[in-house]
C-alpha positions in Angstrom: 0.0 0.0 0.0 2.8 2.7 0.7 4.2 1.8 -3.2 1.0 3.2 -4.6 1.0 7.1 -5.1 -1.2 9.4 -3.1 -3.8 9.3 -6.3 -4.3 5.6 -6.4 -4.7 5.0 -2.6 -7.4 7.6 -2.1 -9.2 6.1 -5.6 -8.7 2.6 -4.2 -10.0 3.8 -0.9 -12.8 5.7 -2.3 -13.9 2.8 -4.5 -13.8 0.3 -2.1 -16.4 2.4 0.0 -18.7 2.7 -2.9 -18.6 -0.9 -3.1 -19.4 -1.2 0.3 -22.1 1.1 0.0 -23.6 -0.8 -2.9 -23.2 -4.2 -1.0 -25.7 -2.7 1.7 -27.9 -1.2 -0.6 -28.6 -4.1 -2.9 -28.7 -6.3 0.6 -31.4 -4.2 2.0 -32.9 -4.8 -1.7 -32.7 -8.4 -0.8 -34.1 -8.1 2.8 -36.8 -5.7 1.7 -37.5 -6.3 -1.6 -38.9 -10.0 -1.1 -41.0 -9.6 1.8 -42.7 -6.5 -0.1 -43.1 -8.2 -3.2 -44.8 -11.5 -1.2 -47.2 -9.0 1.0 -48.4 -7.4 -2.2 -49.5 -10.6 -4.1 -51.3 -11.4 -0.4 -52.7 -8.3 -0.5 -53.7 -8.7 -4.7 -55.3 -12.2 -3.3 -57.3 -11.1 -0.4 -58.8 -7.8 -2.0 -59.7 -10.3 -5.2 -61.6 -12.7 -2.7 -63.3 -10.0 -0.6 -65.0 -8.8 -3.9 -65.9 -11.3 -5.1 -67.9 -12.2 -2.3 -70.1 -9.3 -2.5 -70.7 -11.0 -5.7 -72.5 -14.0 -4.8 -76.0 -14.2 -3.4 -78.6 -16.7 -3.3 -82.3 -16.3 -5.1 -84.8 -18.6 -4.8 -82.8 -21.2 -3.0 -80.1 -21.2 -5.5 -76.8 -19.3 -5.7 -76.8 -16.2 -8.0 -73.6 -15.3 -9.2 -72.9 -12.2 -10.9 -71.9 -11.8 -14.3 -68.9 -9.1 -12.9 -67.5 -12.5 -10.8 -64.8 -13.6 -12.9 -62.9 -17.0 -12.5 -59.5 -15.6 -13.3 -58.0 -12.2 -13.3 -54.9 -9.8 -12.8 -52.8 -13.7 -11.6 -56.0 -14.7 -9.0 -58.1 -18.1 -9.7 -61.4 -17.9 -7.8 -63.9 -21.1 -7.1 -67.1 -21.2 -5.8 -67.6 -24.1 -3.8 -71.3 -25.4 -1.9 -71.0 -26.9 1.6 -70.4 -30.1 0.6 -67.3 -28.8 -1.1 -69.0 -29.0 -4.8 -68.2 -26.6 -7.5 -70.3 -24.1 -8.5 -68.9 -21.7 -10.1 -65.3 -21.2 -11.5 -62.2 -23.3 -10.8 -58.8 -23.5 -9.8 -55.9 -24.5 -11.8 -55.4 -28.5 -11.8 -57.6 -29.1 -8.9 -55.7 -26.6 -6.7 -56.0 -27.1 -2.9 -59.1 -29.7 -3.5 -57.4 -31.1 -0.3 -57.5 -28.4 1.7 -60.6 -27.7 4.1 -62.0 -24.8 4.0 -60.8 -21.8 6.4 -62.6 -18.3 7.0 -60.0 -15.7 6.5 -56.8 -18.0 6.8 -54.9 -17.5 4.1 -52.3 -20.1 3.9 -49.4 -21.7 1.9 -50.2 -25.1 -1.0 -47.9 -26.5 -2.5 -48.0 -28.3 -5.9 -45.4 -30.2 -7.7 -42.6 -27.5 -7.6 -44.8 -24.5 -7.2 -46.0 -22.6 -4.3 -49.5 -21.1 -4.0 -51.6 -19.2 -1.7 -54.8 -19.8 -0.8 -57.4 -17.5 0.6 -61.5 -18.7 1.8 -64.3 -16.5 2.5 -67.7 -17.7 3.2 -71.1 -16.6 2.1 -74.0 -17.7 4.4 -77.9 -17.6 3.7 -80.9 -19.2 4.8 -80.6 -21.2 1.7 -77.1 -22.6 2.6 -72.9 -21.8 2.6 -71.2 -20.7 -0.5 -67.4 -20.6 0.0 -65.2 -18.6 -2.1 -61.4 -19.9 -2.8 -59.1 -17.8 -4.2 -55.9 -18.8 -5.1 -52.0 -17.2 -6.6 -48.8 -18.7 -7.9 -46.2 -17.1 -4.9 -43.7 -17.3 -7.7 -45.6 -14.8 -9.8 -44.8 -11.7 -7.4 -41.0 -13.3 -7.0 -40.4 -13.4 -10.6 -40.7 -9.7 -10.6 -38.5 -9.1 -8.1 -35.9 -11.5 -9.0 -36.1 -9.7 -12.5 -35.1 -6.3 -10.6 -32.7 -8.4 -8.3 -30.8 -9.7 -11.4 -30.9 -5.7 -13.2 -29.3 -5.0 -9.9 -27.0 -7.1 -9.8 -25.6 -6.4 -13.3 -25.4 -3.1 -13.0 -23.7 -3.0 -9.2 -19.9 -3.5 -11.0 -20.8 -0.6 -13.6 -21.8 2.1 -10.7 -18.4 0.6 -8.7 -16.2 1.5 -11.8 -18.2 4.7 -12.8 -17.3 5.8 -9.4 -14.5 4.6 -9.1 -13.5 6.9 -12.6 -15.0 9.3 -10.8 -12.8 9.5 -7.6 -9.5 9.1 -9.7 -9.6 13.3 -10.1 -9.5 13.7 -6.4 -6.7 13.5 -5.2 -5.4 16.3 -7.9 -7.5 18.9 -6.7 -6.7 21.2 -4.3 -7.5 20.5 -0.7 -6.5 23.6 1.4 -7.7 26.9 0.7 -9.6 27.8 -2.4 -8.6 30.7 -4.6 -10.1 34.1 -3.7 -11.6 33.0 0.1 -10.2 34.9 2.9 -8.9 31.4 4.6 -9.0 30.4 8.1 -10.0 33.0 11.0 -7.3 34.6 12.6 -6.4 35.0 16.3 -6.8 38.5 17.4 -4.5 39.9 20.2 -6.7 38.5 23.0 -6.5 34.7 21.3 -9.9 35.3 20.3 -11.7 34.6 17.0 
């Protein structure tokens, strides 16, 4: 380290901060980023279920399902379900949590074959019986978009490191004491005052 010039330590120096300072930001990425990304699609899946409760009803002893339910939208399967555990209405993807009971309000984790989904139930109940309302997301859906800005991250970390790094090199060259044209540091006055 004493071999290097002035110039290079203080670049070296100041690049190894910035790299530093990148490591922690894209680790608070990490730490941050995934737990967001997994509340949102919770979030997405719960909202999805709530309204679509409002849009079941019975009539006549039947269920009425409104034409504004939809079975699959914006990455959320809904499935309407009798108490017995029929279908009426909908479905989810390959028979998706068929072996899961149904849960008010729980929303819980499924897994099949290599992917993980979430389910969510609400119930409807009547005079005329018990509609339940599954909904169900792929968890990798919302990870996939992080993962995506994870790996843009990632890729560019060694470009902001050098561009920095470029940055620093003029440093060192610059003058570090007193500027042209400023008056300088304060001077004592006779009673060692400023």
């Amino acid at each position: 380290m004493k071999r290097l010039s002035i110039k290079a330590r203080v670049t070296l120096w100041f690049t190894l901060f910035l790299t530093l300072l990148a490591g922690l930001a894209l680790g608070t990425l990490l730490a941050v980023g995934g737990q967001l990304t997994e509340q949102g699609s919770q979030n997405t899946l719960k909202k999805a279920v709530s309204k679509g409760l409002e849009e079941l009803d019975w009539e006549d002893g039947r269920p009425d399902i409104d034409d504004d339910l939809k079975s699959y939208q914006d990455g959320v399967w809904l499935a309407v379900y009798d108490q017995t555990g029929g279908l009426v209405y909908g479905g989810l993807p390959d028979d998706l949590g068929l072996d899961q009971p149904f849960e008010e309000g729980a929303l819980r984790t499924c897994r099949q074959g290599q992917e993980v989904w979430y389910l969510y139930d609400l119930v409807s109940r009547g005079q005329e019986g018990t509609l339940w309302l599954r909904g169900a997301t792929a968890a990798q859906s919302a990870n996939q978009t992080f993962l995506m800005l994870l790996r843009l991250a990632l890729v560019a970390l060694p470009f902001l490191v050098l561009a920095g790094a470029l940055g620093a090199m003029p440093l060192p060259t610059m003058p570090l004491g007193r500027c042209a044209g400023s008056p300088g540091p304060p001077s004592r006055s006779a009673t060692g005052r400023i």
